[in-house]
Backbone as a printed PyTorch tensor [residue, N CA C, xyz], in Angstrom:
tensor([[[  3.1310,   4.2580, -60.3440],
         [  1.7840,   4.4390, -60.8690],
         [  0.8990,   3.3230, -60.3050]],

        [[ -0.2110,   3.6300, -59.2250],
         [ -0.8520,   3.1690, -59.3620],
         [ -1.9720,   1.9130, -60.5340]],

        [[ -1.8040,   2.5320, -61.3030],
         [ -2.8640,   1.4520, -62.5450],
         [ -2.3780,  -0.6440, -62.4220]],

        [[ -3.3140,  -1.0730, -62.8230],
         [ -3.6300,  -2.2740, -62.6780],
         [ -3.8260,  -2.7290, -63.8470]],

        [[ -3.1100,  -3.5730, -64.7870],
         [ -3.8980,  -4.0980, -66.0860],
         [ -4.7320,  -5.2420, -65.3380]],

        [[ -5.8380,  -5.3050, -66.6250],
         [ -6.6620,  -6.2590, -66.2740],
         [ -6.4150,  -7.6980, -66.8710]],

        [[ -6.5060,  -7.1950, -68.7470],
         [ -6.8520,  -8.1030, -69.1830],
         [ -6.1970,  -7.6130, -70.3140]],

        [[ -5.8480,  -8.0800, -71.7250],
         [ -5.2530,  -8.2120, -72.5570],
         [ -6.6490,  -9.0340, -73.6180]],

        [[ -6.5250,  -8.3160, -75.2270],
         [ -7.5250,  -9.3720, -76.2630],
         [ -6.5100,  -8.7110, -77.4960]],

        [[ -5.7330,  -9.5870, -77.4660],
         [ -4.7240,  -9.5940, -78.8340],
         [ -5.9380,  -9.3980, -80.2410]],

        [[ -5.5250,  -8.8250, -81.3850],
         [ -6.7500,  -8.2810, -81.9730],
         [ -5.7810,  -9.3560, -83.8650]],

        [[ -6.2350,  -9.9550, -84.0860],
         [ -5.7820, -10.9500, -85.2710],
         [ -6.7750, -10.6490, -86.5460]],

        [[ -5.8210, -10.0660, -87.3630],
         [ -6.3400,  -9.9230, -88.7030],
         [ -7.2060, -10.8620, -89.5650]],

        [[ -8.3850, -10.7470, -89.8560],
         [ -8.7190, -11.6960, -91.0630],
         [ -9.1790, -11.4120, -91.8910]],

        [[ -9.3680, -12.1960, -92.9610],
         [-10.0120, -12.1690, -94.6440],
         [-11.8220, -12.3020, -94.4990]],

        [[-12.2170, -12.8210, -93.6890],
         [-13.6980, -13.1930, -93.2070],
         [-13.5200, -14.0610, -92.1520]],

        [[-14.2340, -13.1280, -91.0420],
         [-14.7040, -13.2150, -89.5170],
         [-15.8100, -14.5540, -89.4510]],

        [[-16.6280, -14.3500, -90.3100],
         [-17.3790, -16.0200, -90.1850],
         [-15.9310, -17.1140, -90.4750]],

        [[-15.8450, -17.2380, -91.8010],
         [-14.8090, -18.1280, -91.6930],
         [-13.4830, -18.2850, -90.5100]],

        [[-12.9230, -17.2020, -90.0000],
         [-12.3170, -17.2550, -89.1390],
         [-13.0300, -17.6930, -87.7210]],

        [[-14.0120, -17.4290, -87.6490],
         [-15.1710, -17.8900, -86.7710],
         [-15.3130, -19.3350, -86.2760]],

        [[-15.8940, -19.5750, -87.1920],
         [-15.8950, -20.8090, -87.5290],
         [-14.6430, -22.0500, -87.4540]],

        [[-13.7810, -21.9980, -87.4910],
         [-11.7250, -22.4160, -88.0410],
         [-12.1140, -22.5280, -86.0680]],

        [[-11.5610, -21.3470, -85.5340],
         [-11.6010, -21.4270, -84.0860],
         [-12.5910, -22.0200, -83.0400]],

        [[-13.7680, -22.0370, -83.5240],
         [-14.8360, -23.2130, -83.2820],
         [-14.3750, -24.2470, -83.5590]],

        [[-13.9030, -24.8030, -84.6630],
         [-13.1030, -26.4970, -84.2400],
         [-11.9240, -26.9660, -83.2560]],

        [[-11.6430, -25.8000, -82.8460],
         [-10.4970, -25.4130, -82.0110],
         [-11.2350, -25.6650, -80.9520]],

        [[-12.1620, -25.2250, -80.3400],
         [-12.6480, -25.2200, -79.0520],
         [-13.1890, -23.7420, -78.4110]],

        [[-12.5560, -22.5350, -79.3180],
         [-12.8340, -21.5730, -78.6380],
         [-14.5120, -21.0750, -78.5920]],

        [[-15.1210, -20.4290, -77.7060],
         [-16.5200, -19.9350, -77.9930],
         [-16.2240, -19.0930, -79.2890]],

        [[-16.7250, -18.4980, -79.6750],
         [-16.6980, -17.4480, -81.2440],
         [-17.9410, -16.8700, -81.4230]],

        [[-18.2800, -15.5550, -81.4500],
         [-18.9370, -14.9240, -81.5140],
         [-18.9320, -13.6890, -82.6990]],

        [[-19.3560, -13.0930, -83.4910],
         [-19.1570, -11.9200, -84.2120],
         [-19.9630, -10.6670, -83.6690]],

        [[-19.3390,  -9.7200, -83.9470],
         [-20.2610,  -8.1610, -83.1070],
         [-20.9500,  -8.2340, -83.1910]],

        [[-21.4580,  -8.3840, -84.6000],
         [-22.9310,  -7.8240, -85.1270],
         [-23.4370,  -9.5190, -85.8520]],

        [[-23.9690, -10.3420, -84.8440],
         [-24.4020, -11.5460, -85.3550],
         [-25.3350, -11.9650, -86.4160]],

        [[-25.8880, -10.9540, -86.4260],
         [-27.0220, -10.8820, -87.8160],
         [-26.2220, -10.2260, -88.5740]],

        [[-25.2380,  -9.5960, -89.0930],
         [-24.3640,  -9.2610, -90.3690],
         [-23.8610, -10.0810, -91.4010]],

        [[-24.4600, -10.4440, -92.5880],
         [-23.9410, -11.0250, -93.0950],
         [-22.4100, -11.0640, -93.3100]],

        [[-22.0130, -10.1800, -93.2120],
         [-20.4110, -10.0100, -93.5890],
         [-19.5190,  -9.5100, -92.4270]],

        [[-19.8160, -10.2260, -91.1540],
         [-19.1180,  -8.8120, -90.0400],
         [-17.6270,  -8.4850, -90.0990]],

        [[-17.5870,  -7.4620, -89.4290],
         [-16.3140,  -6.8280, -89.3310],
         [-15.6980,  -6.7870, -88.1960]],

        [[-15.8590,  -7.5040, -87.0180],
         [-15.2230,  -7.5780, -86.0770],
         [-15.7210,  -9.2250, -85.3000]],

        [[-15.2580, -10.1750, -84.3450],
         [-15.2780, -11.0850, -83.9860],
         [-14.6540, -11.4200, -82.6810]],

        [[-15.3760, -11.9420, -81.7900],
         [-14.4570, -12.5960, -80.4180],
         [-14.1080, -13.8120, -79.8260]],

        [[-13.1230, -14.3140, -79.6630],
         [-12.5350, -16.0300, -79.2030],
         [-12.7550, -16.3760, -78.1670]],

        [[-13.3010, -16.9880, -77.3670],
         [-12.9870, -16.5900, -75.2970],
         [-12.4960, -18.7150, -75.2300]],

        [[-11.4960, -18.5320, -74.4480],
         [-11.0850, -19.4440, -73.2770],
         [-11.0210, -19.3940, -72.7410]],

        [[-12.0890, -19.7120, -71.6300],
         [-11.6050, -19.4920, -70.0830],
         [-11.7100, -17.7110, -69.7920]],

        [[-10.5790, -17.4750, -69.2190],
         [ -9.7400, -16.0220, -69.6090],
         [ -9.5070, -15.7180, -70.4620]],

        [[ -9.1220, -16.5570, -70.8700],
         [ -8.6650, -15.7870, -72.8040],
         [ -9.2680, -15.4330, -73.6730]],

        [[ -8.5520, -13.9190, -74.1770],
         [ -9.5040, -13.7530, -75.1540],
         [ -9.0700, -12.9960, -76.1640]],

        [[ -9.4170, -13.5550, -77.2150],
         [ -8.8290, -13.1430, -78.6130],
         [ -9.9240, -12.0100, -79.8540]],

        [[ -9.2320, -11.4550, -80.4000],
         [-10.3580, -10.6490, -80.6720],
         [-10.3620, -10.9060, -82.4980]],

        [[-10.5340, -10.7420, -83.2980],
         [-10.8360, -10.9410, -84.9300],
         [-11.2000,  -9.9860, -85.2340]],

        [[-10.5860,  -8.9800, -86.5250],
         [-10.9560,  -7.4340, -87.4830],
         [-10.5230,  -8.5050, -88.5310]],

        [[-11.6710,  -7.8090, -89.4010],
         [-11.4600,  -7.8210, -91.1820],
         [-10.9890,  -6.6660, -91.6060]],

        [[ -9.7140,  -7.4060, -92.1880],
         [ -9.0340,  -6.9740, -93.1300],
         [ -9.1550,  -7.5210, -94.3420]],

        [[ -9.8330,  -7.2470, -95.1710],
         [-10.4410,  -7.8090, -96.8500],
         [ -8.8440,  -8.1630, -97.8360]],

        [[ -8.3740,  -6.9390, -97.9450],
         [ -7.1560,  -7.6630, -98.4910],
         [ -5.0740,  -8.0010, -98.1890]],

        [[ -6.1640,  -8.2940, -97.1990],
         [ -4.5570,  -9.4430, -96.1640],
         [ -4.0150, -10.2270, -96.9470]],

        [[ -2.6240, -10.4910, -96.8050],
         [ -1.9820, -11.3750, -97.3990],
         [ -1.5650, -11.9990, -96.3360]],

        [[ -2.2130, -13.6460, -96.3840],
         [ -1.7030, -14.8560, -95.2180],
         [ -0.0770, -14.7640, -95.0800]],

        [[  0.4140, -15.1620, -96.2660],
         [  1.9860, -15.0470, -96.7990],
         [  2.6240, -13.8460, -95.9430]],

        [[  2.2760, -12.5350, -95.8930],
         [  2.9820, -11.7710, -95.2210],
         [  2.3090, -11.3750, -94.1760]],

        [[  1.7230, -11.9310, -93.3440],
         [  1.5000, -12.0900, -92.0640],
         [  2.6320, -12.0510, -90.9580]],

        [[  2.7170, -11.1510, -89.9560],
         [  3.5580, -11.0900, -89.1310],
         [  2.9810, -11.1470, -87.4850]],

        [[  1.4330, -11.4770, -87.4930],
         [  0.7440, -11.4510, -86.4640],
         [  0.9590, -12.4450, -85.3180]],

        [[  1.0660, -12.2430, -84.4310],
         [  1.7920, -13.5850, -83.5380],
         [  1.2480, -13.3890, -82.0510]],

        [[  0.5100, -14.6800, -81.3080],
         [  0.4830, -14.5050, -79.6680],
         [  0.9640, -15.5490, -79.0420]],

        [[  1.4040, -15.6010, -77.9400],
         [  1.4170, -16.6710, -77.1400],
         [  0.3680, -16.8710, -76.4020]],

        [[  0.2050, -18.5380, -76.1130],
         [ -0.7890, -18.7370, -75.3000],
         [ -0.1150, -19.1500, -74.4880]],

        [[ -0.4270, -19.4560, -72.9420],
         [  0.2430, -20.7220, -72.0460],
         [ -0.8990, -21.1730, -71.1530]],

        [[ -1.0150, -22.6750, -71.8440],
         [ -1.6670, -23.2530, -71.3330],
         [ -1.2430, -24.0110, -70.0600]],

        [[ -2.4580, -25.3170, -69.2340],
         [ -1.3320, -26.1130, -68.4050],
         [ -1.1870, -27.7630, -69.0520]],

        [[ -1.7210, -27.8940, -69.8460],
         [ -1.2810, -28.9880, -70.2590],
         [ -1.4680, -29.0610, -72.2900]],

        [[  0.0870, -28.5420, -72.9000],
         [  0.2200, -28.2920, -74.2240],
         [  0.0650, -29.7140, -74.5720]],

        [[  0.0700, -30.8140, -74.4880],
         [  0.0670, -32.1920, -75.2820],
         [ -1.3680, -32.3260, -75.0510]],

        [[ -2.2060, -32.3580, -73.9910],
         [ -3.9790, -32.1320, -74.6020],
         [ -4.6240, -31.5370, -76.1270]],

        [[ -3.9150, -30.0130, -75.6870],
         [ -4.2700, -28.9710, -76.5350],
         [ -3.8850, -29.5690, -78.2790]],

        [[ -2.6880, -30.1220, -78.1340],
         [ -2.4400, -30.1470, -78.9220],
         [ -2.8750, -31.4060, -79.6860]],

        [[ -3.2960, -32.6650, -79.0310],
         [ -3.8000, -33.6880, -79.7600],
         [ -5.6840, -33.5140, -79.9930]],

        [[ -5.8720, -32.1040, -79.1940],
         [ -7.5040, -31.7790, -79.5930],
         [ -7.2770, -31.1980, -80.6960]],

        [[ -6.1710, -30.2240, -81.1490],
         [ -5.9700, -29.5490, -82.3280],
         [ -5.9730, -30.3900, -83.6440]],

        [[ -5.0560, -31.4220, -83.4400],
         [ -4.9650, -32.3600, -84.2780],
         [ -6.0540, -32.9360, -84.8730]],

        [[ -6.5540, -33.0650, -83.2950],
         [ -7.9870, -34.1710, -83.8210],
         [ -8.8290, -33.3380, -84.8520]],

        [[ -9.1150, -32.1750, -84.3660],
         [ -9.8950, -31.4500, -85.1510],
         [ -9.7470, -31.2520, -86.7030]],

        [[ -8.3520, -31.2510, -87.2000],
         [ -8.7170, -31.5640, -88.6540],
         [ -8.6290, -30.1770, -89.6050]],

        [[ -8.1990, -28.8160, -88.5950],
         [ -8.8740, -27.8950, -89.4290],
         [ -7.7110, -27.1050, -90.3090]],

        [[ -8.0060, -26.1430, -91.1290],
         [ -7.1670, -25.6080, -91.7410],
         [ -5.6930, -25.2790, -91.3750]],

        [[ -4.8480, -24.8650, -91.9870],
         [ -3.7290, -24.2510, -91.4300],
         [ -2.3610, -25.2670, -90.9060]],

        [[ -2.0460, -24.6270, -90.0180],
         [ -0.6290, -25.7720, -90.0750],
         [ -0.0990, -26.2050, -88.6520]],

        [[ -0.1090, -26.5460, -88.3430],
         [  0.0310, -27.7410, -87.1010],
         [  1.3310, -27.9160, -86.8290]],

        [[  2.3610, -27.4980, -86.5760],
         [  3.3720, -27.8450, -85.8040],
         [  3.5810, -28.8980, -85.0300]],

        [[  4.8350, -29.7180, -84.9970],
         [  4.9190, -30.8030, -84.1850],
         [  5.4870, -30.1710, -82.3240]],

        [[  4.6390, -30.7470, -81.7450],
         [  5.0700, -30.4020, -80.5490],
         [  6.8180, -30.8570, -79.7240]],

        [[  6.6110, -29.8680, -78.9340],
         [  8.4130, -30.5150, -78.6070],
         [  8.9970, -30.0550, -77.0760]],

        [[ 10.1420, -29.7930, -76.5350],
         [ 10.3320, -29.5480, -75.3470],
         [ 11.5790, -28.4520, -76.0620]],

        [[ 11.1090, -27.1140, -75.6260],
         [ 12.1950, -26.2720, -75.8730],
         [ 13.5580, -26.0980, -74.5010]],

        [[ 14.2350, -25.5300, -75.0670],
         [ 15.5560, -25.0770, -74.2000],
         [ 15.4720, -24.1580, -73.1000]],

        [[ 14.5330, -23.3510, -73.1530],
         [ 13.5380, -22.3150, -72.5160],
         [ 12.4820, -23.0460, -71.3670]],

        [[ 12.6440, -23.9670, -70.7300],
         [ 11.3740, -24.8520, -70.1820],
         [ 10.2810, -24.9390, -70.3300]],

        [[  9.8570, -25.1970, -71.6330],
         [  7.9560, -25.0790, -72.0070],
         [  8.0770, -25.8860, -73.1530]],

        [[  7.1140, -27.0400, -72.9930],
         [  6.8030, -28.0970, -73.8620],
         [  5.6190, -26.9570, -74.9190]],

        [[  5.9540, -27.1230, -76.1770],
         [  5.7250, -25.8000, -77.2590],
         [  5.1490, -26.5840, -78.6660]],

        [[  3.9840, -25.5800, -79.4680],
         [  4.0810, -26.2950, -80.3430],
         [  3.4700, -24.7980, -81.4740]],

        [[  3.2080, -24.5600, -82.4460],
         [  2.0960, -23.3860, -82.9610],
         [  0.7330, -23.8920, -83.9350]],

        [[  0.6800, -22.9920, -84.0620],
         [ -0.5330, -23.2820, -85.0760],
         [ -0.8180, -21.8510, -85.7680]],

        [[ -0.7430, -21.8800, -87.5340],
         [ -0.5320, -21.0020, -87.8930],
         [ -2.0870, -20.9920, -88.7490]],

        [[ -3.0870, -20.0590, -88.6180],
         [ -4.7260, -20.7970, -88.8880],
         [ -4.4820, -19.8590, -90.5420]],

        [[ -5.8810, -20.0330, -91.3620],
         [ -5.6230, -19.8400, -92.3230],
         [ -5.3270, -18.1680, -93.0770]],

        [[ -5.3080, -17.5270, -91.9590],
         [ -5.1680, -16.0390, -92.4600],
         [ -3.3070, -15.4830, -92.2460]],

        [[ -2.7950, -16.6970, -91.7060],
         [ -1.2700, -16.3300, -91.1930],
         [ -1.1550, -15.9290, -89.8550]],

        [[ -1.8300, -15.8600, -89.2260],
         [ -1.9050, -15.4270, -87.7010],
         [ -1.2950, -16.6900, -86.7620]],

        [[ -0.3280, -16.3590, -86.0910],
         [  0.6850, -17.6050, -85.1590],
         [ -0.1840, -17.2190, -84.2090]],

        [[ -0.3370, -18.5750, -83.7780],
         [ -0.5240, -19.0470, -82.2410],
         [  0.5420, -19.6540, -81.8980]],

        [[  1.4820, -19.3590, -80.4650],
         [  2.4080, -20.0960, -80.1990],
         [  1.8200, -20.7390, -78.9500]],

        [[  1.6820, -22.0250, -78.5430],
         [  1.5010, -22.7100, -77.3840],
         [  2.1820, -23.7490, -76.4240]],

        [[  2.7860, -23.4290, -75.4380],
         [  3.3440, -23.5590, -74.2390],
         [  2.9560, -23.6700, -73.2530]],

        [[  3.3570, -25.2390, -72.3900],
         [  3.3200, -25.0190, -70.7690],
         [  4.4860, -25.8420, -70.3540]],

        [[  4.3760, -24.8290, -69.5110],
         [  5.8520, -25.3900, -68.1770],
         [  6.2530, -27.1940, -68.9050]],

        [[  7.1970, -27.6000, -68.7740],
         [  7.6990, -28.8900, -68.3540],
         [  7.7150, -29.4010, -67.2460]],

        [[  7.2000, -30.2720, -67.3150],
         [  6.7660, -31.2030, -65.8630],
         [  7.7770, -32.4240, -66.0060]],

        [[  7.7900, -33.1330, -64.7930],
         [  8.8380, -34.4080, -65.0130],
         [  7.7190, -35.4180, -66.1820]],

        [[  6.6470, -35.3870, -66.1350],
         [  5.9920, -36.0550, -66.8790],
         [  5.9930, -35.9800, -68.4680]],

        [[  6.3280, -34.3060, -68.8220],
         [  6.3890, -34.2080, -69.9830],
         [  8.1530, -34.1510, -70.4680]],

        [[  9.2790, -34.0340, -69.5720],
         [ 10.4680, -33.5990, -70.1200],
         [ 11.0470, -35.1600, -70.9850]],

        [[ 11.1390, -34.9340, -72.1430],
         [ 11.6940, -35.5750, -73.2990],
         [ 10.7290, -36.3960, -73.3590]],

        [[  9.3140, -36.2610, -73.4210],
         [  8.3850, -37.9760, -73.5860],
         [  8.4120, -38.6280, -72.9720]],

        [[  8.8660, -38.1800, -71.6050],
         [  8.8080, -39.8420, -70.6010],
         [  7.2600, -39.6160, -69.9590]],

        [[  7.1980, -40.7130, -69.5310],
         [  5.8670, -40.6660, -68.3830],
         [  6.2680, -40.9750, -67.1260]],

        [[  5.0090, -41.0960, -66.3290],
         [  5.3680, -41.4530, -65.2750],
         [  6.3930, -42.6290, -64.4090]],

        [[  5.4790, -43.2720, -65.3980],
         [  6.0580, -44.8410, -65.0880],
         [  7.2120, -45.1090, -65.8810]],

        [[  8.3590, -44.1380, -66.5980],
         [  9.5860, -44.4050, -67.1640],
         [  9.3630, -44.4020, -68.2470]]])
């Protein structure tokens, strides 16, 4: 078959698209809602770069049974992850680490239950915490 994917926008459940909006704005992502003059919208978009994540309201979600999950892969997860930190924002923060799989990994689970898993390659710089200089 001929066909070509292009692009991929994983679509993440929430309780309220402003608030979810907003959560990913401390993150770094742009954030936008469909209908920007809606007080209450019902749909929402994330962009990095390439990436792009999409936000539906779902009014009565349960965070707790959340099974929603993406990977990201970035190129440098210990940035990402001490901007995450810095930021302060809801949800739960995982400690970063070097998996068995070669990708220095960490998640972030934001406040509606939706996993972000984030990964990049292992470099000699990042394998077990060393640096350059030993």
């Amino acid at each position: 078959m001929a066909v070509h994917f292009e692009r991929v926008a994983p679509i993440l459940p929430v309780r309220d698209v402003r608030a979810a909006l907003a959560h990913y704005r401390r993150l770094g992502f742009e954030a936008t809602a469909y209908e920007e003059a809606a007080a209450d919208p019902i749909y929402g978009f994330l962009a990095w770069g390439g990436v792009s994540l999409h936000l539906a309201r779902v009014p009565d979600l349960d965070p707790s049974r959340s099974v929603t999950a993406c990977y990201l892969y970035v190129d440098d997860a210990d940035a990402l992850y001490a901007a995450w930190q810095a930021a302060g924002t809801d949800g739960l923060l995982t400690t970063i680490a070097d998996t068995p799989y070669g990708l220095r990994e960490f998640a972030h689970i934001d406040p509606d239950g939706n996993l972000l898993r984030v990964g990049a390659p292992i470099t000699p710089n990042t394998l077990y915490g060393s640096s350059p200089s030993g």
